[in-house]
C-alpha positions as CSV (number, residue, x, y, z in Angstrom):
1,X,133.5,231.1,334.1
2,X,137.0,230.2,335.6
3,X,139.8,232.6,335.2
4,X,142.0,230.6,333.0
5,X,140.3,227.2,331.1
6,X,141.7,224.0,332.6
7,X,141.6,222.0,329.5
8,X,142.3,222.9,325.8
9,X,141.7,221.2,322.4
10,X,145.1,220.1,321.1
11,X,144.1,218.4,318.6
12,X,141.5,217.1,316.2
13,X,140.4,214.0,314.0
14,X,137.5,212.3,311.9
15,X,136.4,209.3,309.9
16,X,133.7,209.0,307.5
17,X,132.8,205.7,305.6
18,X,133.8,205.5,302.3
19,X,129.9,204.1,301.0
20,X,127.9,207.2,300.1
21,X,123.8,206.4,300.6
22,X,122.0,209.6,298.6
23,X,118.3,210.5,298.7
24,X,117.9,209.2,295.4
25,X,118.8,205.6,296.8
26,X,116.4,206.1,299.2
27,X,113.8,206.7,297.2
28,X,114.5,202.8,296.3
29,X,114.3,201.5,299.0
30,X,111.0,203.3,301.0
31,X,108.3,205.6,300.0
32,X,109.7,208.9,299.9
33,X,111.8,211.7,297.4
34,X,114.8,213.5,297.4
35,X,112.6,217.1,298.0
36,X,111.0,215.3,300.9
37,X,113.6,214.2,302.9
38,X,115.5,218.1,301.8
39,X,113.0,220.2,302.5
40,X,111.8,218.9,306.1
41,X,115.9,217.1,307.6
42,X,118.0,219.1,305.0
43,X,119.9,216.1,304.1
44,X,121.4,214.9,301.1
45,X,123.3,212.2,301.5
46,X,125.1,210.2,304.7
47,X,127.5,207.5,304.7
48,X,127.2,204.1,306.1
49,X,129.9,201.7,307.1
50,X,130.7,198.7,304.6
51,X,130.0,194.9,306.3
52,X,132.7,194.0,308.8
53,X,133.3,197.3,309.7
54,X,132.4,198.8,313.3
55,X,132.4,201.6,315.5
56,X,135.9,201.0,317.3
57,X,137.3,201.0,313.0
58,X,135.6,204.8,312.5
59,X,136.9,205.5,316.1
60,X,140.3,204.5,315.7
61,X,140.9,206.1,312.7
62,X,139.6,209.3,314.3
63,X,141.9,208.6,317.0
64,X,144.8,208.4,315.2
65,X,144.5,211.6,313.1
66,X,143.6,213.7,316.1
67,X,146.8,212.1,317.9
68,X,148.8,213.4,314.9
69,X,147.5,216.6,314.7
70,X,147.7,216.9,318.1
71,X,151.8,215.8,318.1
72,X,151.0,213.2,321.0
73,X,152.2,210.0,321.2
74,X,149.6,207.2,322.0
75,X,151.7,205.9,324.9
76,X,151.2,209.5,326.2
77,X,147.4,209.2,327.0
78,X,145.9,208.9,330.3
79,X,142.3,208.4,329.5
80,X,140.1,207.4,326.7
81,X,136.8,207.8,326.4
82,X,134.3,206.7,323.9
83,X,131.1,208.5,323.7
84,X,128.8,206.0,321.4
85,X,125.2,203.9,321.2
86,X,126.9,201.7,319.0
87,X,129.3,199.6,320.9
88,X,131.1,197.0,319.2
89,X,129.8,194.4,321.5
90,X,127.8,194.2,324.5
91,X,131.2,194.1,326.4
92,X,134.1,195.5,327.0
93,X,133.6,198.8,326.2
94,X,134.6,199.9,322.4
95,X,137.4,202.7,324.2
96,X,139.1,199.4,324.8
97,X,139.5,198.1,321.5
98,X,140.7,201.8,320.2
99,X,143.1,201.3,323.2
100,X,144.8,198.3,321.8
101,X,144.5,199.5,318.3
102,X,146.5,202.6,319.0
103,X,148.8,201.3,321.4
104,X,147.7,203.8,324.1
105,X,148.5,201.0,327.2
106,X,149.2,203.5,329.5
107,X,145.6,204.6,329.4
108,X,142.5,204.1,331.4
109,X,139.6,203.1,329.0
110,X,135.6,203.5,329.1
111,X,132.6,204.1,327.3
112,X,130.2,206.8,328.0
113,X,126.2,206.8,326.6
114,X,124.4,210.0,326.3
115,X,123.4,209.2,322.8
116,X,123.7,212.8,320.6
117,X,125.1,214.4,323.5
118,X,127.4,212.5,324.5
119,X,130.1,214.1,323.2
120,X,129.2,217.5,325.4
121,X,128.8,215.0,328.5
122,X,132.7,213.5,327.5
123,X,133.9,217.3,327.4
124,X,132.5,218.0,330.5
125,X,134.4,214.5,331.8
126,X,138.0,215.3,330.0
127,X,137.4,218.5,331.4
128,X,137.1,217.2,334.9
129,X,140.0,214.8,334.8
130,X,141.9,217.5,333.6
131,X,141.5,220.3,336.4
132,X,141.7,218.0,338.9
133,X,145.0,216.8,337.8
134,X,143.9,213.4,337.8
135,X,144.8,213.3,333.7
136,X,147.3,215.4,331.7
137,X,146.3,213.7,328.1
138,X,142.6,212.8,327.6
139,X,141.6,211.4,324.1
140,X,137.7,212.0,323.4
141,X,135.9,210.2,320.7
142,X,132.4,210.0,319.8
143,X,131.6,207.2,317.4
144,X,128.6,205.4,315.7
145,X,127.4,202.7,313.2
146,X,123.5,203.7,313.3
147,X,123.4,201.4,309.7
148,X,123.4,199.0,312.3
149,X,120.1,199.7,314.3
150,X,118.4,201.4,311.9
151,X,115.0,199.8,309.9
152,X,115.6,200.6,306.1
153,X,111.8,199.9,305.5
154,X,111.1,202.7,308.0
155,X,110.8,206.3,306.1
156,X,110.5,208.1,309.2
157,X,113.7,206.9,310.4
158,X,116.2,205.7,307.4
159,X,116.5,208.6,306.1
160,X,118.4,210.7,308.9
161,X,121.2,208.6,309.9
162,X,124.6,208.1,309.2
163,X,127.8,206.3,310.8
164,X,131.3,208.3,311.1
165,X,133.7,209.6,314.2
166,X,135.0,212.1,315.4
167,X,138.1,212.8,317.9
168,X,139.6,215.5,320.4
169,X,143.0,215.3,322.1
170,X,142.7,217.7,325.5
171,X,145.8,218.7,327.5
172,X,145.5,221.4,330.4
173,X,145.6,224.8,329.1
174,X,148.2,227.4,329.8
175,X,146.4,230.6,328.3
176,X,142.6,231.5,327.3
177,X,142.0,228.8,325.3
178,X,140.2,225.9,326.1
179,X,136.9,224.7,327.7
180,X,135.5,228.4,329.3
181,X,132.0,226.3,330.4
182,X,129.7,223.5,330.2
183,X,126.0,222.5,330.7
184,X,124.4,219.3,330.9
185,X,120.7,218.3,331.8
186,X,118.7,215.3,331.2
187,X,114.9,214.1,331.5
188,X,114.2,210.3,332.1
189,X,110.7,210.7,331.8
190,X,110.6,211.2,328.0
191,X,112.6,208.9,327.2
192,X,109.9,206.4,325.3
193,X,110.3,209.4,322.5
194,X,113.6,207.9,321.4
195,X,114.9,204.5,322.1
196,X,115.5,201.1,320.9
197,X,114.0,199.0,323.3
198,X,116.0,195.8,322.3
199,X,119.6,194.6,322.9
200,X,119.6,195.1,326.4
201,X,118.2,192.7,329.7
202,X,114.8,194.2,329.5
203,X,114.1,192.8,326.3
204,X,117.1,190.3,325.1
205,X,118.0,189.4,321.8
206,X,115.2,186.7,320.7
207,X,112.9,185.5,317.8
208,X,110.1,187.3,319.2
209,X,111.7,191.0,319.9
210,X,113.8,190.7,316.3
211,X,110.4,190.1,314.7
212,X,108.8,193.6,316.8
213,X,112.3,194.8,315.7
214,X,113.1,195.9,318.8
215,X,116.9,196.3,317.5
216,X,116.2,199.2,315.5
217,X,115.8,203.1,316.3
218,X,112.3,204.0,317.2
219,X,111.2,207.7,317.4
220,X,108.0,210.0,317.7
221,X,109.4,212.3,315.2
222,X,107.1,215.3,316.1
223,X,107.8,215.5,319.7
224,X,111.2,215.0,319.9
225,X,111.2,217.4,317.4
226,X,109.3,219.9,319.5
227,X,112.1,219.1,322.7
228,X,114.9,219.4,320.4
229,X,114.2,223.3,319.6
230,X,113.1,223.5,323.1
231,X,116.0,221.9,324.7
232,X,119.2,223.3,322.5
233,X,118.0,226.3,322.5
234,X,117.4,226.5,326.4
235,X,121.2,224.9,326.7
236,X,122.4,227.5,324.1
237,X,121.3,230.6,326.4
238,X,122.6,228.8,329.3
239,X,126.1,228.4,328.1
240,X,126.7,231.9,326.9
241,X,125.1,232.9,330.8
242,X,127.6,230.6,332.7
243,X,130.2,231.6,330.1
244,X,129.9,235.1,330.6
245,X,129.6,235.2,326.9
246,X,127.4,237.8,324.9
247,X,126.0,237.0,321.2
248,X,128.7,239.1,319.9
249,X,131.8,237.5,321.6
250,X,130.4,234.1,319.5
251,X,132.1,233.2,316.2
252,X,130.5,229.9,315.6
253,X,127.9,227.6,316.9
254,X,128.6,224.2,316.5
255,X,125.3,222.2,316.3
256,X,124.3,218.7,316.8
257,X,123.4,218.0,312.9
258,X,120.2,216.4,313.6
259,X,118.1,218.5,311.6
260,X,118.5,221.6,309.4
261,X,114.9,223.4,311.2
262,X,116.3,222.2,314.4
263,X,119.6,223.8,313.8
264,X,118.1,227.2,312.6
265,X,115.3,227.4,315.7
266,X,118.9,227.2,317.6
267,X,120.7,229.8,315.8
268,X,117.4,232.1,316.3
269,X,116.8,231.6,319.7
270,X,120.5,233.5,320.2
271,X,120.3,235.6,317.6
272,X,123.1,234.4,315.7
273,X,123.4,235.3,311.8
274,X,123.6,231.9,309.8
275,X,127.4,233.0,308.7
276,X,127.9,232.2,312.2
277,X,125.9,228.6,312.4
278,X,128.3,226.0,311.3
279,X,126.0,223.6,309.3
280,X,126.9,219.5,307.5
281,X,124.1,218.0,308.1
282,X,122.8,217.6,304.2
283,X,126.6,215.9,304.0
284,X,126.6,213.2,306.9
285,X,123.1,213.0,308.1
286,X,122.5,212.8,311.7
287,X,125.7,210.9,313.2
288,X,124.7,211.3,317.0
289,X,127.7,211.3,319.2
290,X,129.8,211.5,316.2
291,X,127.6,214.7,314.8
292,X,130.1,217.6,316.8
293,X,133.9,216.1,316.8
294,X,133.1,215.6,312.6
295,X,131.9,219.2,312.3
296,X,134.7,220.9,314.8
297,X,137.7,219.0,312.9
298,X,136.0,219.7,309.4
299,X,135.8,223.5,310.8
300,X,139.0,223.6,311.7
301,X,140.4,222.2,308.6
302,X,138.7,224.2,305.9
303,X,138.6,227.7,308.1
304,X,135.7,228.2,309.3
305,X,137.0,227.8,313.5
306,X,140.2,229.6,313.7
307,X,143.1,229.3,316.8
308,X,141.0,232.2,319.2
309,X,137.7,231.7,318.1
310,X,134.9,230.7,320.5
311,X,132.4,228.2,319.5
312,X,129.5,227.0,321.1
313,X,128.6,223.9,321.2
314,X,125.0,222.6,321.5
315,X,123.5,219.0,321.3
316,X,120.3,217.5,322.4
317,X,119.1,213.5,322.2
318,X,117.5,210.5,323.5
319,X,117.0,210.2,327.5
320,X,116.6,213.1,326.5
321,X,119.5,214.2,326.8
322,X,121.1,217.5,326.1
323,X,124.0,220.0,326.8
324,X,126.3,222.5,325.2
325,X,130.1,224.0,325.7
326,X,131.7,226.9,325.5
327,X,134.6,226.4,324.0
328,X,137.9,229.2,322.5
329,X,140.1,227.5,320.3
């Protein structure tokens, strides 16, 4: 752990789509019920975008409140990047159209893809640009449509995502707040657990790959399951070791809300009362990159993460991917 944290969290913003889709809807649409999906995700409901909407509209609006509640002007930011598996297009990267949406032209502008964890992998990055003086304002936002590429005749799937975004302002710190550590890992050999194998060159958009719908999410739900305990709760001892943090010094633990027995296994594996386990998942569903920025601002806004506290932050996902952060705000 450094001395003094480069980079601090100034500031924080979300969007959620107005169009609520409950387990009870579901239960129209596939063969499944409300105590099913409950009892084995923990979710109740999670919100989709409405037709014409898209990632960089969810990002922006993120943008734009974190900006506020940060008091920074968007002229003021150096960097932006957009942490997402839903781009708005196959190119330019979605950061750019949040760019010209907020005015931020003095900024430079990129995606990042580390699916659920790619918010952890932007901190790390804002981080970086931060200490090394190469940024003094960085604008983080993770931000998804998964309506978009997921198969609503697929049980096993439809019923755990949700679209939304999520934002962080970072400026460097002058105290002990801010980013204290982080830790990021990744295993390319796994990574026919979670994919969707169309969109990109390997298998193009055509007749044939729509029909295998290659365009949607595809997951062996048990093993990635079995990776995800595995994996968040490795990164989640990690982070409080490079920290030089004990259980006791932690007020919250920030999850990636994939899962409500994913999210407990977690809290276990540190020892961590559920009081301290900040939890939305039966709201919003699994938003991937979007999952973490949602849950810090909603913390921050209703109490639960208070100017001093430490969080960690924990988040595993396709690649696999997965990382966590320590974090005092």
């Amino acid at each position: 752990m450094r001395n003094q944290p480069a980079a601090k969290i100034v500031g924080t913003g979300a969007s959620i789509p107005e169009k609520v889709l409950t387990n009870f809807d579901l239960e129209k649409m596939v063969d499944t019920t409300d105590e099913w999906i409950t009892s084995r995700t923990g979710i109740e409901t999670r919100y989709i975008v409405q037709d014409g909407q898209c990632t960089s509209d969810l990002g922006t609006e993120a943008a734009l409140r974190a900006l506020k509640d940060a008091r920074v002007k968007a002229k003021e930011v150096d960097v932006i990047i957009f942490a997402t598996i839903t781009s708005d297009v196959g190119f330019p990267a979605t950061a750019v159209f949040v760019q010209k949406n907020i005015g931020a032209h003095n900024a430079a502008a990129f995606d990042i893809q580390a699916t659920c964890t790619g918010f952890i992998y932007g901190l790390e990055m804002a981080d970086a640009f931060i200490a090394t003086r190469r940024a003094k304002t960085v604008l983080l936002i993770g931000g998804e449509t998964l309506s978009r590429i997921t198969d609503y005749s697929d049980r096993n799937t439809c019923v755990l995502f949700g679209d939304g975004a999520g934002a962080a302002v970072l400026q460097p710190s002058d105290d002990d707040r801010g980013i204290l550590a982080t830790y990021t890992r990744s295993d390319g050999r796994l990574h026919n657990l979670l994919m969707m194998e169309g969109m990109g060159t390997k298998n193009p958009p055509t007749a044939q790959n729509y029909h295998e719908k290659m365009q949607y999410i595809q997951m062996e739900g048990r093993d990635v399951f079995k990776h995800a305990v595995t994996c968040m709760g490795d990164a989640a001892e990690m982070i409080l070791v490079k920290a030089g943090l004990s259980q006791a010094d932690v007020d919250l633990l920030i999850p990636h809300q994939a899962n409500i027995r994913i999210i407990d296994a977690t809290a276990k594996r540190i020892k961590l009362p559920p009081e301290k386990v900040y939890v939305n998942v039966n709201k919003y569903g699994n938003t991937s990159a979007a999952s973490i920025p949602i849950a810090i601002d909603e913390a921050r806004r209703n109490g639960r993460l208070k100017q001093g506290d430490v969080a960690i932050l924990v988040a595993f996902g396709g690649g696999f991917t997965w990382g966590s952060a320590a974090v005092r705000f």
